[in-house]
C-alpha positions in Angstrom: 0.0 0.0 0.0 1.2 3.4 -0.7 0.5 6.5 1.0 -0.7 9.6 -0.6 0.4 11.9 2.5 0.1 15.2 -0.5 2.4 18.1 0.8 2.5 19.6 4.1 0.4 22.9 5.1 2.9 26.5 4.7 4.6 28.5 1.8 8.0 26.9 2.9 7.7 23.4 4.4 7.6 20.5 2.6 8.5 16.5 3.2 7.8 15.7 -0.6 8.8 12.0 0.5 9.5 10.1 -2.4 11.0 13.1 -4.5 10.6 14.3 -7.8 13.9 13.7 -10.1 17.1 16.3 -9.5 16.3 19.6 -9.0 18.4 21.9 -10.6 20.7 24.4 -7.8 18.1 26.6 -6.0 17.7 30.5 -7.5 17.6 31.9 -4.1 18.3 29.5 -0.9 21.7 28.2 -2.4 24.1 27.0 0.4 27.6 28.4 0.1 28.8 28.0 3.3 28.8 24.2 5.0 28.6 22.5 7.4 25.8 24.4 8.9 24.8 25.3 12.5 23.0 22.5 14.3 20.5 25.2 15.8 18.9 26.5 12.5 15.5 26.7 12.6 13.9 23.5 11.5 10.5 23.0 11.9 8.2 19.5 12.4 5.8 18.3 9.4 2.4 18.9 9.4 0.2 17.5 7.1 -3.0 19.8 5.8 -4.4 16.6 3.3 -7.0 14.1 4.3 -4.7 11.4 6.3 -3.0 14.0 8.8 0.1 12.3 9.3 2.5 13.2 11.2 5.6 11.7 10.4 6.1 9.0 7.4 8.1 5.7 8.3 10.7 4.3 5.4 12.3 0.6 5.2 14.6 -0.4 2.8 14.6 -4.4 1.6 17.6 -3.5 -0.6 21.2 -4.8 0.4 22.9 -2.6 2.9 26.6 -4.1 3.0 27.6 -1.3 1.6 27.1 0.9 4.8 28.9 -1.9 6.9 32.0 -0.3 5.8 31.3 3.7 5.0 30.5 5.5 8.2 28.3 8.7 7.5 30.1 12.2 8.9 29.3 16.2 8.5 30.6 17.1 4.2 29.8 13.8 2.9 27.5 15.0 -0.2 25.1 13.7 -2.7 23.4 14.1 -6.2 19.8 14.8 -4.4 17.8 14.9 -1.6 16.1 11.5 -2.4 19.4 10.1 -2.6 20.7 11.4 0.6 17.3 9.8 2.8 18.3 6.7 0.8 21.6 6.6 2.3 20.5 7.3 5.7 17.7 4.7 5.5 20.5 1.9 4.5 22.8 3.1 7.1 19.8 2.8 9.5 19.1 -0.6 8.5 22.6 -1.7 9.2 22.4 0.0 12.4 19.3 -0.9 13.9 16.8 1.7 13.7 13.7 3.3 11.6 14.7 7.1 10.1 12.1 9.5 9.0 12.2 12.4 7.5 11.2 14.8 10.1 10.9 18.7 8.5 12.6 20.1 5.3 12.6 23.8 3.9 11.8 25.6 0.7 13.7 28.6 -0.3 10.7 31.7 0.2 11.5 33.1 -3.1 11.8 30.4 -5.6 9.9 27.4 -3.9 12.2 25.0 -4.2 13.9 22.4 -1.3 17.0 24.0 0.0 17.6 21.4 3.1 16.1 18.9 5.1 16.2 16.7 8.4 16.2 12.8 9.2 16.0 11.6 11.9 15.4 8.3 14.5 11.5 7.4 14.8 12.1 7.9 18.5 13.0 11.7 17.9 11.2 13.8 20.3 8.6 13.2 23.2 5.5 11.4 23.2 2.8 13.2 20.6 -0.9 13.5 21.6 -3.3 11.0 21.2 -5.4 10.7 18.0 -8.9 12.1 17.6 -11.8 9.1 17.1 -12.3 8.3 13.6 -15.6 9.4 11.8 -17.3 7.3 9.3 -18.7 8.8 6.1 -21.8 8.0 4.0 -19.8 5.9 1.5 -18.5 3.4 4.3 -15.0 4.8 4.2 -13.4 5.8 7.3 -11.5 8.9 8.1 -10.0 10.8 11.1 -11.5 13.5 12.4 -9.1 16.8 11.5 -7.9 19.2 13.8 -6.7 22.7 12.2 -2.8 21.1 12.7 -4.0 17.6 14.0 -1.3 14.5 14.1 -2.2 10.8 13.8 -1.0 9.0 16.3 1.8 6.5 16.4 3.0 3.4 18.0 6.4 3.9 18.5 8.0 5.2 22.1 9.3 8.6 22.3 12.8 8.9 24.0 13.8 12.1 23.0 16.3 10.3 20.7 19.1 13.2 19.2 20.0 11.0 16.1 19.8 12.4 13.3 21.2 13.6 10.4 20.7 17.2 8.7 21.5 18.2 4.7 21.8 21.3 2.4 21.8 21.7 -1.0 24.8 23.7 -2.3 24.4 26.0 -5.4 25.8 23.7 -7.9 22.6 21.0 -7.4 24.5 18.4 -4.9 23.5 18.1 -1.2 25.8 17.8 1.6 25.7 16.6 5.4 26.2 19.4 7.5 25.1 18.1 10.6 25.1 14.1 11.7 24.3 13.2 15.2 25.3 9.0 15.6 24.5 8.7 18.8 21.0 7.2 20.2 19.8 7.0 23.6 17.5 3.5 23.3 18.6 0.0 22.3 19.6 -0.8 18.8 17.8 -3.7 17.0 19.4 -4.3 13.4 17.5 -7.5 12.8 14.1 -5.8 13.5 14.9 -2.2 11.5 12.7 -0.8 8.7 9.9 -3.1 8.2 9.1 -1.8 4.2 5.8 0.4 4.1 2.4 -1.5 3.1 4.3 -5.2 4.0 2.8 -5.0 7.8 4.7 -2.0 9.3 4.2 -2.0 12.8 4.6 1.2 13.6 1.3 2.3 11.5 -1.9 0.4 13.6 -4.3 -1.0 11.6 -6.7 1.8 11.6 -4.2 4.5 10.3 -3.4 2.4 8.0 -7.3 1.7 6.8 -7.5 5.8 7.0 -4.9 6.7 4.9 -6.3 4.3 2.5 -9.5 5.5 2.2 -8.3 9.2 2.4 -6.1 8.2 -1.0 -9.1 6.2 -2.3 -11.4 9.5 -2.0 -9.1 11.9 -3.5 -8.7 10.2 -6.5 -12.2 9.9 -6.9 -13.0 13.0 -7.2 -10.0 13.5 -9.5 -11.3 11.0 -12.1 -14.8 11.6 -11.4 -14.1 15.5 -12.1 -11.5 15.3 -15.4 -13.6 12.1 -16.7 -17.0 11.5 -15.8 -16.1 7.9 -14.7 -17.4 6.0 -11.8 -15.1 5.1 -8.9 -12.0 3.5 -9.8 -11.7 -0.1 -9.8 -8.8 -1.3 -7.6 -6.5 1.9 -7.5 -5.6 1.6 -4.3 -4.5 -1.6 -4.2 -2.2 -1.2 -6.6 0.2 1.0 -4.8 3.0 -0.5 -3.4 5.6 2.6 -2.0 5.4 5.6 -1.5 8.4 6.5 -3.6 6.6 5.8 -6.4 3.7 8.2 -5.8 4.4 11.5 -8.3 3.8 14.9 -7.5 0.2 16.8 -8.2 -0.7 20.4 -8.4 -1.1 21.4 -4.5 -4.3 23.1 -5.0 -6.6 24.8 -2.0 -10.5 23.2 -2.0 -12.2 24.3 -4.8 -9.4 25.4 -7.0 -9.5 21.9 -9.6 -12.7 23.1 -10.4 -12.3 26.5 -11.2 -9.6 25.9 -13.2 -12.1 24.0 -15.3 -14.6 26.4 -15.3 -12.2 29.1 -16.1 -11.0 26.9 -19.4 -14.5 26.3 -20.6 -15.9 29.9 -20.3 -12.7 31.0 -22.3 -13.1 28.4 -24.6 -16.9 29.3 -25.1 -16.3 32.9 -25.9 -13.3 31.5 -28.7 -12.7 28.2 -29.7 -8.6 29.2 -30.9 -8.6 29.1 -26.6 -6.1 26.1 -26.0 -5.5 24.4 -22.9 -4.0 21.0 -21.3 -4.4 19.2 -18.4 -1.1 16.6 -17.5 -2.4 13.8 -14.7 -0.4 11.5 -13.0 -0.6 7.9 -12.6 -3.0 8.3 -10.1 -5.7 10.8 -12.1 -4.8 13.6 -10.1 -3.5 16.9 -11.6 0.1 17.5 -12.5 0.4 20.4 -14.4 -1.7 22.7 -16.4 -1.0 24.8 -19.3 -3.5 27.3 -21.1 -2.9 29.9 -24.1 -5.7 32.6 -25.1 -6.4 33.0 -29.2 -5.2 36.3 -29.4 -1.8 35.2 -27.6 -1.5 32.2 -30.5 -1.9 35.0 -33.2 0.0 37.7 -31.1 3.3 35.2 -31.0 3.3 34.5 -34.8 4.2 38.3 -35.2 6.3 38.9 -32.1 7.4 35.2 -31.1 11.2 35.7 -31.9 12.0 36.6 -28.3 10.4 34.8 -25.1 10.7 35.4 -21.1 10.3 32.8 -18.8 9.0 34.2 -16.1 7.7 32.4 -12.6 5.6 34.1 -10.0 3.9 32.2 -7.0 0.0 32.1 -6.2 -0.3 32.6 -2.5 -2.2 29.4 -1.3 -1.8 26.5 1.8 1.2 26.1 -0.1 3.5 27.7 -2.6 1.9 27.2 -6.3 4.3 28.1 -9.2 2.5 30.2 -11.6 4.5 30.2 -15.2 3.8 32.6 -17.8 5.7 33.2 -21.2 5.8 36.8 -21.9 6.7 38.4 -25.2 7.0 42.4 -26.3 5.1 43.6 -29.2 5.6 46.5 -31.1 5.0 49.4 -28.4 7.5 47.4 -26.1 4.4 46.7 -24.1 4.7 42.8 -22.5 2.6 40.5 -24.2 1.3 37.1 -22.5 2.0 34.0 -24.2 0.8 31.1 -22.2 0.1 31.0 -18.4 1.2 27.0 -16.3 0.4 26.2 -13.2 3.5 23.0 -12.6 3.4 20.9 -9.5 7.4 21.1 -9.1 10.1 22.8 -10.9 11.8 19.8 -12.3 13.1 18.8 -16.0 10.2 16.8 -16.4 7.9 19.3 -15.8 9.5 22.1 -18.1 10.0 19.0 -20.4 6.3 18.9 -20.4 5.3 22.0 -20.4 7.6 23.6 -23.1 6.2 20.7 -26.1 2.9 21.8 -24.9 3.5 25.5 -25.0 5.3 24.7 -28.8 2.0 22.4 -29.8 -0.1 25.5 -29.2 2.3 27.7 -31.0 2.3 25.6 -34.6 6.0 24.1 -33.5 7.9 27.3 -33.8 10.7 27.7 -31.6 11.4 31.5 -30.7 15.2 32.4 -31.6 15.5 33.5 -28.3 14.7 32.1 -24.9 15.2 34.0 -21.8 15.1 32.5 -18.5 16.4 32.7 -14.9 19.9 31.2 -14.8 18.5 27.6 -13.9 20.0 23.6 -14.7 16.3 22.4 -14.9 15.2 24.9 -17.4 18.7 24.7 -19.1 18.9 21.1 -19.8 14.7 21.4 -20.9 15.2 23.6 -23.5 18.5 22.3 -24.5 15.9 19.1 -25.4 12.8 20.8 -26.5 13.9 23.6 -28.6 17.8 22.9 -30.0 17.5 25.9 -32.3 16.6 28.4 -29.6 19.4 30.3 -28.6 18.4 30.2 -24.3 20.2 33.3 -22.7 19.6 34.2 -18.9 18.5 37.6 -17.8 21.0 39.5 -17.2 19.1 41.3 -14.5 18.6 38.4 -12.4 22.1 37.7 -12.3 22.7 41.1 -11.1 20.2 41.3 -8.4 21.8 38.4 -7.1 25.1 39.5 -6.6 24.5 40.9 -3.2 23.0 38.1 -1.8 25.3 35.6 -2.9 28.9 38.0 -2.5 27.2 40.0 0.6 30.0 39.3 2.7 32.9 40.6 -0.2 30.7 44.2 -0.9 30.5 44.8 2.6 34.6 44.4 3.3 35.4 45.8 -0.2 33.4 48.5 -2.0 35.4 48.0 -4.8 34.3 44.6 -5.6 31.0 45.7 -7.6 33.1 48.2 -9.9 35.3 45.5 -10.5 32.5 43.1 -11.6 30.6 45.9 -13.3 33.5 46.7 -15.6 34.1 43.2 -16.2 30.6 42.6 -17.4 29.7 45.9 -19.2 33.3 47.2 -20.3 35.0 44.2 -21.6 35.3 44.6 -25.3 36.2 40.7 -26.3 35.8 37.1 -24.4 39.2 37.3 -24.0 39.0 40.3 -21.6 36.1 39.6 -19.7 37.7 36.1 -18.8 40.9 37.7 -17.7 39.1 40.1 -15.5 36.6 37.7 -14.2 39.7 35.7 -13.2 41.3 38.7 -11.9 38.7 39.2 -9.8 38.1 35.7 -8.1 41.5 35.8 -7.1 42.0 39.0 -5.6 39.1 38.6 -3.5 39.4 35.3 -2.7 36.5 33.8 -4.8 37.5 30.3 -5.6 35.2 28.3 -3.6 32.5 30.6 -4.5 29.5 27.7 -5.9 27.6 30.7 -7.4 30.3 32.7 -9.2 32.0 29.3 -10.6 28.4 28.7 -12.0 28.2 32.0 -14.0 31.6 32.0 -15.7 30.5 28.0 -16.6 27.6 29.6 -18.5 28.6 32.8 -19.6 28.0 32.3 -22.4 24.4 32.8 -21.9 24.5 35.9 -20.2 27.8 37.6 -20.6 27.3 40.5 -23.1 30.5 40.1 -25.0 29.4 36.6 -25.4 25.7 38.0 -26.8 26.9 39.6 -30.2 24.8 39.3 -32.5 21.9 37.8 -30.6 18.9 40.1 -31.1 16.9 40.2 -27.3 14.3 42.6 -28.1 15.4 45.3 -25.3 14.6 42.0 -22.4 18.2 41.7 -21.1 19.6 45.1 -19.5 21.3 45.8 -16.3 17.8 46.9 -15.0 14.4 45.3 -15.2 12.7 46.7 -18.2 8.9 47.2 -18.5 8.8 44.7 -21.5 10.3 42.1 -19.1 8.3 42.4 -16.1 6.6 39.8 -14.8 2.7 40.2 -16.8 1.1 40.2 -13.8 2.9 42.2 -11.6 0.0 44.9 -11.3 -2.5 42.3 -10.5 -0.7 40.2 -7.9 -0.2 40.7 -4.2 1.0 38.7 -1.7 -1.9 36.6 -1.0 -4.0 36.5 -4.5 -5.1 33.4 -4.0 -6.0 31.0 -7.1 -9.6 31.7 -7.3 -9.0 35.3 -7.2 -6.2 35.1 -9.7 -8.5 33.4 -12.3 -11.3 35.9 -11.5 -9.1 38.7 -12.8 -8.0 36.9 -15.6 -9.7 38.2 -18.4 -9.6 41.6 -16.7 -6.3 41.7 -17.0 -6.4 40.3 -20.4 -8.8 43.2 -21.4 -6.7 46.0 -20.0 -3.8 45.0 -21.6 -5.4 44.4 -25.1 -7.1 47.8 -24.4 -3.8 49.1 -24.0 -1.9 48.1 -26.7 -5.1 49.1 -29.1 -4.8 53.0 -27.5 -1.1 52.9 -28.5 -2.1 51.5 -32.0 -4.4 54.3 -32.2 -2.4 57.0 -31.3 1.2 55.4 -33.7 -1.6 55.4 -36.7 -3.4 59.2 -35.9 -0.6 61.1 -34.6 2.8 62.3 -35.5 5.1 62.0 -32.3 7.2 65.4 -30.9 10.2 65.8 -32.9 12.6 66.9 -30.4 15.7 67.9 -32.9 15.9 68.9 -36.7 17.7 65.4 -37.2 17.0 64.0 -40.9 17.0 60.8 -39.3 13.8 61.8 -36.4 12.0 62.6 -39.0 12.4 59.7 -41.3 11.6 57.2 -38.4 9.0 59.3 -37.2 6.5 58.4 -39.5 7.9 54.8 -39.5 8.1 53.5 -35.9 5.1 53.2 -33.2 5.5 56.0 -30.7 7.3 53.9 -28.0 10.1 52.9 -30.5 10.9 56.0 -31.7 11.0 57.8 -28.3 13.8 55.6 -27.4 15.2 55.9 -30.9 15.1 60.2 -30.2 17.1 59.3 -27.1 19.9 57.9 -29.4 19.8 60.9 -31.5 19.7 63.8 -28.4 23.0 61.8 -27.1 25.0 61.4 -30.4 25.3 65.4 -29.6 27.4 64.3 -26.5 29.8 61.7 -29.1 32.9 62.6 -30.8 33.8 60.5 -34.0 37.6 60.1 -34.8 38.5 58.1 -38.2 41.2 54.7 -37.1 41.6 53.2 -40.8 40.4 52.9 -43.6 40.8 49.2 -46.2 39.3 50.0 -49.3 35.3 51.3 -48.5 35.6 49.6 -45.0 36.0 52.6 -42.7 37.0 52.5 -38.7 35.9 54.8 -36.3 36.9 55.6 -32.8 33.4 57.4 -31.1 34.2 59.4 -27.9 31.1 59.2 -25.6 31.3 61.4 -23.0 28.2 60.8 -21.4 29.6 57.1 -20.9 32.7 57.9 -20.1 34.0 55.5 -22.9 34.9 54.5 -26.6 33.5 52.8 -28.9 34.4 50.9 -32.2 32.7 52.0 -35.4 32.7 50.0 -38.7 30.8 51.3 -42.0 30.8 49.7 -45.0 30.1 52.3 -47.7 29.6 49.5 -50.6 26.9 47.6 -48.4 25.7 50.0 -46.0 26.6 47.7 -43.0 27.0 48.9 -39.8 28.2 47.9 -36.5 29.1 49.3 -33.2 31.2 47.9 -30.2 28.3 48.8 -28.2 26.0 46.3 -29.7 23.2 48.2 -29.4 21.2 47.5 -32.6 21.6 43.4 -31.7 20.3 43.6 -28.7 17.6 46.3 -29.1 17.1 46.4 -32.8 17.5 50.4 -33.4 20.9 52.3 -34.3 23.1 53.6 -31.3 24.2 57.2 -31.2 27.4 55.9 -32.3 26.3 55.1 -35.5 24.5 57.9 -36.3 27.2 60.3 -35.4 29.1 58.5 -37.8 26.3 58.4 -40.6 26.2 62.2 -39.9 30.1 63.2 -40.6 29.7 60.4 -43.3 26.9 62.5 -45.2 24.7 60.0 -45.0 20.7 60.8 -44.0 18.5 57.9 -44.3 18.6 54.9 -41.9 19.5 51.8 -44.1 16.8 50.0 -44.6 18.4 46.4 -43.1 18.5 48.1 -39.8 14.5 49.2 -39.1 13.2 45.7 -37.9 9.5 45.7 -38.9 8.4 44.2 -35.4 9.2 47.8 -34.3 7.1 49.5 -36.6 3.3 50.7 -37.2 2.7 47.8 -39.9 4.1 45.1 -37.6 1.3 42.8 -37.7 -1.8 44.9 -39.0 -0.1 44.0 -42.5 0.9 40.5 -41.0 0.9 38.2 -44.5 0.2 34.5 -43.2 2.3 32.1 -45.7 -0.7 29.5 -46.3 0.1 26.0 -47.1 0.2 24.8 -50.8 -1.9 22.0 -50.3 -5.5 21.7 -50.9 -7.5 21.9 -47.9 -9.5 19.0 -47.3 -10.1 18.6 -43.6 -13.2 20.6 -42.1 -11.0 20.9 -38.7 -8.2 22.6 -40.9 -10.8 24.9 -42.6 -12.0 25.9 -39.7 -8.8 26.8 -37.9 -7.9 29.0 -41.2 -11.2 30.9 -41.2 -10.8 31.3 -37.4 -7.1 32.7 -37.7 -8.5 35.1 -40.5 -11.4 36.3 -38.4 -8.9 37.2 -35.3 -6.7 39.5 -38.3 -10.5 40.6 -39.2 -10.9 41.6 -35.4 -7.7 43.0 -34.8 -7.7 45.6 -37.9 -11.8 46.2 -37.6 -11.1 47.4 -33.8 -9.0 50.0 -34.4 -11.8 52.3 -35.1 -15.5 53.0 -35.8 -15.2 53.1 -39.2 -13.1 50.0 -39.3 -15.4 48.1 -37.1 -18.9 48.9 -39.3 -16.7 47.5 -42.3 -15.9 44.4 -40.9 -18.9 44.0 -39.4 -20.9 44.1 -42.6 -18.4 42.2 -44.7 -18.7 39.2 -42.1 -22.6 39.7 -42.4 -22.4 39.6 -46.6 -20.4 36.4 -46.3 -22.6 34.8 -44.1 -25.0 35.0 -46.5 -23.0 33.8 -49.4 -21.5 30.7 -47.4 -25.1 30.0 -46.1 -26.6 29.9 -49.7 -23.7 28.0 -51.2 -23.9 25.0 -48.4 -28.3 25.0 -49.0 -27.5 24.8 -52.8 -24.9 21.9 -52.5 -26.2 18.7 -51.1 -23.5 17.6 -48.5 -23.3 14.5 -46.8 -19.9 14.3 -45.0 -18.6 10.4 -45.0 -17.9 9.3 -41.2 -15.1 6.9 -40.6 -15.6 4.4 -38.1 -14.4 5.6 -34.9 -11.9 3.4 -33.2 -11.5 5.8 -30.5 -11.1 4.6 -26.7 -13.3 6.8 -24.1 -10.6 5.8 -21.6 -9.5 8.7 -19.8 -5.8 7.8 -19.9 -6.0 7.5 -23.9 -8.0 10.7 -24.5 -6.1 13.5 -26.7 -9.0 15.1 -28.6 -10.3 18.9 -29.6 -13.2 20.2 -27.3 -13.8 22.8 -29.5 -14.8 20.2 -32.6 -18.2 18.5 -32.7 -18.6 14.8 -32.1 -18.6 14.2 -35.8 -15.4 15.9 -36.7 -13.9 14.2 -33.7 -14.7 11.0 -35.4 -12.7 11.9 -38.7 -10.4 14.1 -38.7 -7.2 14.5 -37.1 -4.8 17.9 -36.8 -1.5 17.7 -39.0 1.0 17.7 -36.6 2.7 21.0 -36.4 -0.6 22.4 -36.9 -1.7 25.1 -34.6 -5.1 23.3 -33.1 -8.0 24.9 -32.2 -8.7 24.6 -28.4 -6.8 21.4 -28.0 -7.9 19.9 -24.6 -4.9 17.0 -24.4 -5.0 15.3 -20.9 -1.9 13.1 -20.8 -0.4 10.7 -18.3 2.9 10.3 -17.9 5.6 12.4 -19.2 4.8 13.9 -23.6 8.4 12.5 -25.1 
């Protein structure tokens, strides 16, 4: 028998007993320092799910010779958590006592499990006995719940110290940083760890039948709720240990179901609404991923750079809310899928990243930006190959005085040093040398963090970044277009419920505001600020947004000083003196092909010209921006003019007609809503081919040919479109690659 204990009330505490995979090194609860102090804060288990356990007890059946000669001691490390209450388990069996994992800690900012603490059975004094159990109408029995109630347990209580206490370190691996040997009761190796569900005595008989029946209801109402089926047949007595239980979506009462409701009333009001649920073995919800139509259409215009962006819904617990976040045209942030995932795992991103590319037609963006992270590296190094994945350089930043705290507050001249390394280092070669420089002079070797950047700095690093266009989403600050979408919206205890209640509020308000700004690009001229030819030619060429940062390049080329190094044939080199910056800058102009670069890298990474070049155009007596360097994602025709490149192939499949009338309708709706005039246009064009299509289809007699359906109404084999009708479900099947309408795919187990 397995038990289903679920995760443990608070935003920080969890016993996840049976782990989830590796995690990656923890964002923002990273160990640097081991071994720890015995007295940090570690706090007891308490469980907030129907069985109200306490404390879990672990045997082992496996072969523990291996611990007859390897004696556990404080820096001993290992590749996870799971692994390390593994270890201790065997080393208990050899010993002669049962271990449990008594408390273990989540990092407050990033969720994830930054230590933990094992200990004897016999830890602590003698808990409270149990409340009397209450029956329910369906013959199950349960105990009755206290606000922190405990179950209670057979074993004695001696106030046994044993224990042993681990840490994760930044770089992923967990280390011992305290281990207590010593117990203060007899020792009884032949009659250690008794395996869970093979007639533990330490769990009575009616725990035991609690538990049961507390697993047996929740996934009845899982299945009953994503399925429609009747109770299921046997589930229960199928699980065997708990280690095989996977994790689920820690939701608060009520929250399955408005998730459900929330995906149907979207769907209603537009079928292009996409969604999928991922359930675990046990019909109980994993992850959940869900995409609005306009996002779909919004990413095919402005889907070449993507943030990856993780905020968390205040509930019992700590619920990771994803979102994928673009910038459109007005450098406004633009959502592009929302997740809910049970654990921040590679499985999980796994997951969720071929979902989020099913819903997006299969098109990997060019550019993937993330928090520096080994789950999320290793997932999109899998899922998306052709995406260059970069790490915000902002992040990074706001780290460094969290994780070097101790070296700003003896040195002040440890952040110039690192800001000139990052920002003022012309080639790899230099920032490596200076990066080294550094580490040494302040004594930065052992440093788990810093060792970890310069390993992937090629991700971050802007010398590294030439070339790589990021759409203005990787600066030294956090920009507007990179903020987190719902920033505005959340506080600290939004709850789920709430959070999906403002949902299409928040949608509205930002579709409201991105059609003002589309207004005002299209009706009015923006302020010129300086006579420059090259204001007024972008001007009437870039939304307003664009071009005011554009004017800011063109105000500061007044502070620049241009200085001609060589010249090979029409290749020119310039030296530009900014004295705002207090630096130079390398200019190259090609006169036969109007290329341009700057050391600066400005165009690549924010896709207008620096100041740098256009001081250099100026003295050069040239007056028109070449034409390769205005990027049409910044400009007023950025998608109103959007030309879809339509398949070749004739269109046979009513599913597939559908979905290219649908996409055609949401171009229809975004041009027709721009103004009145528009609007009444569209309005009565959609009306007059109504008409038409009605006539044609009562002047034609169709009889569509059904196919025998061979389709299974099992709910672990259903992967089907909620938006079609019964009929079309029957015979027709989305090309893969296709974007697909409202696609409702409930999977189990892992999409490979």
């Amino acid at each position: 028998m397995e038990m289903d204990l679920g995760q443990p009330a608070g935003s920080n505490w969890n016993s996840n007993i049976g782990g989830g995979g590796n995690e990656g090194p923890d964002r923002d609860g990273d160990i640097t320092d081991p071994p720890c102090n015995t007295n940090d804060r570690i706090e007891p288990h308490v469980d907030g799910t129907q069985s109200n356990v306490r404390d879990t007890v672990f045997g082992d059946e496996g072969n523990v010779d291996r611990l007859k000669s390897v004696e556990l001691h404080d820096g001993m490390d290992f590749e996870s958590k799971e692994e390390a209450f593994s270890f201790y388990k065997d080393y208990a069996k050899s010993v002669g006592f049962n271990p449990i994992i008594k408390a273990s800690r989540r990092s407050r900012i990033s969720g994830k499990f930054i230590d933990a603490k094992f200990v004897c059975t016999r830890y602590g004094n003698k808990p409270e006995s149990a409340e009397e159990p209450a029956s329910t109408s369906e013959n199950l029995t349960f105990p009755v719940k206290k606000k922190r109630g405990r179950i209670n347990r057979s074993w004695e209580k001696t106030d046994c110290k044993a224990s042993m206490h681990v840490k994760r370190r930044p770089d992923g691996r967990w280390i011992i940083c305290s281990f207590i040997k010593e117990h203060n009761h007899e020792l009884l190796p032949d009659q250690a760890s008794y395996p869970t569900g093979h007639g533990d005595p330490d769990i009575r008989e009616n725990d035991r039948d609690a538990l049961q029946a507390g697993q047996a209801k929740q996934m009845y109402m899982m299945a009953k709720q994503f399925s429609g089926s009747k109770k299921p047949h046997n589930q229960v007595g199928h699980l065997t240990n708990q280690h095989e239980c996977e994790v689920h979506l820690r939701l608060d009462e009520g929250d399955a179901q408005a998730l459900l409701d929330h995906f149907l009333r979207m769907q209603e009001e537009n079928p292009n609404f996409f969604y999928s649920l991922d359930l675990n073995q046990q019909h109980r919800l994993r992850n959940v991923f869900w995409v609005d139509a306009k996002s779909r259409l919004d990413y095919r215009h402005f889907g070449d750079v993507v943030f990856f962006d993780i905020v968390y819904i205040k509930n019992e617990y700590k619920l990771p809310l994803v979102s994928f976040i673009g910038v459109n045209h007005h450098f406004q942030s633009l959502l592009l899928g929302c997740a809910l995932v049970a654990d921040e795992t590679k499985l999980t991103y796994t997951w969720l990243m071929k979902v989020w590319l099913k819903a997006m037609g299969g098109r990997s963006p060019q550019v993937m930006l993330t928090d520096q992270d080994i789950a999320l590296k290793e997932a999109i190094a899998e899922v998306m190959p052709d995406s260059r994945h970069c790490f915000c350089l902002w992040h990074i930043l706001n780290k460094v005085p969290e994780k070097v705290n101790y070296v700003i507050m003896q040195d002040e001249n440890f952040r110039k040093k690192l800001d000139k390394c990052i920002f003022r280092s012309s080639t790899n070669e230099q920032f490596e040398r200076r990066w080294k420089k550094i580490v040494d002079r302040f004594g930065l070797g052992a440093n788990m963090w810093l060792l970890s950047l310069y390993e992937d700095r090629e991700q971050w690093a802007p010398t590294y970044m030439r070339g790589i266009f990021l759409a203005g989403m990787s600066k030294a600050q956090r920009s507007d277009g990179v903020s987190s979408f719902f920033d505005k919206f959340m506080q600290r205890r939004t709850t789920l419920k709430e959070f999906l209640e403002q949902y299409g509020d928040i949608l509205l308000e930002k579709y409201e505001d991105e059609a003002k700004s589309d207004f005002e690009s299209w009706r009015k001229q923006p302020a010129l600020k300086s006579p420059s030819p090259f204001g007024k030619q972008m001007a009437a060429v870039y939304t307003h947004e664009v071009f005011r940062k554009f004017q800011a390049e063109i105000l500061g080329a007044v502070a620049c000083h241009p200085r001609k190094e060589s010249k090979d044939g029409r290749v020119t080199s310039f030296r530009v003196q900014d004295f705002q910056e207090n630096r130079d800058h390398i200019v190259v102009r090609n006169e036969a092909t109007a290329d341009l670069s700057c050391s600066c890298h400005c165009f690549e990474f924010n896709g207008f010209l620096c100041r740098h070049v256009l001081i250099v155009l100026q003295v050069c007596g040239a007056y028109r921006i070449p034409s390769q360097y205005i990027l049409k994602r910044w400009t007023k025709i950025a998608k109103s003019r959007y030309s879809m490149i339509q398949e070749q192939s004739v269109v046979t499949s009513r599913v597939q007609r559908y979905n290219d009338i649908c996409w055609q309708a949401l171009k229809l709706g975004d041009e027709g809503s721009l103004s009145k005039q528009s609007y009444d246009t569209a309005l009565s064009a959609l009306e007059e081919a109504i008409k038409k299509c009605s006539s044609l289809n009562d002047s034609i007699k169709y009889v569509p040919i059904l196919q025998p359906s061979h389709e299974s109404h099992d709910l672990a084999k259903v992967d089907h479109d909620i938006g079609s009708t019964e009929k079309e479900k029957k015979h027709s099947i989305p090309e893969e690659g296709k974007i697909q309408k409202g696609a409702e795919v409930i999977s189990f187990g892992r999409i490979t």
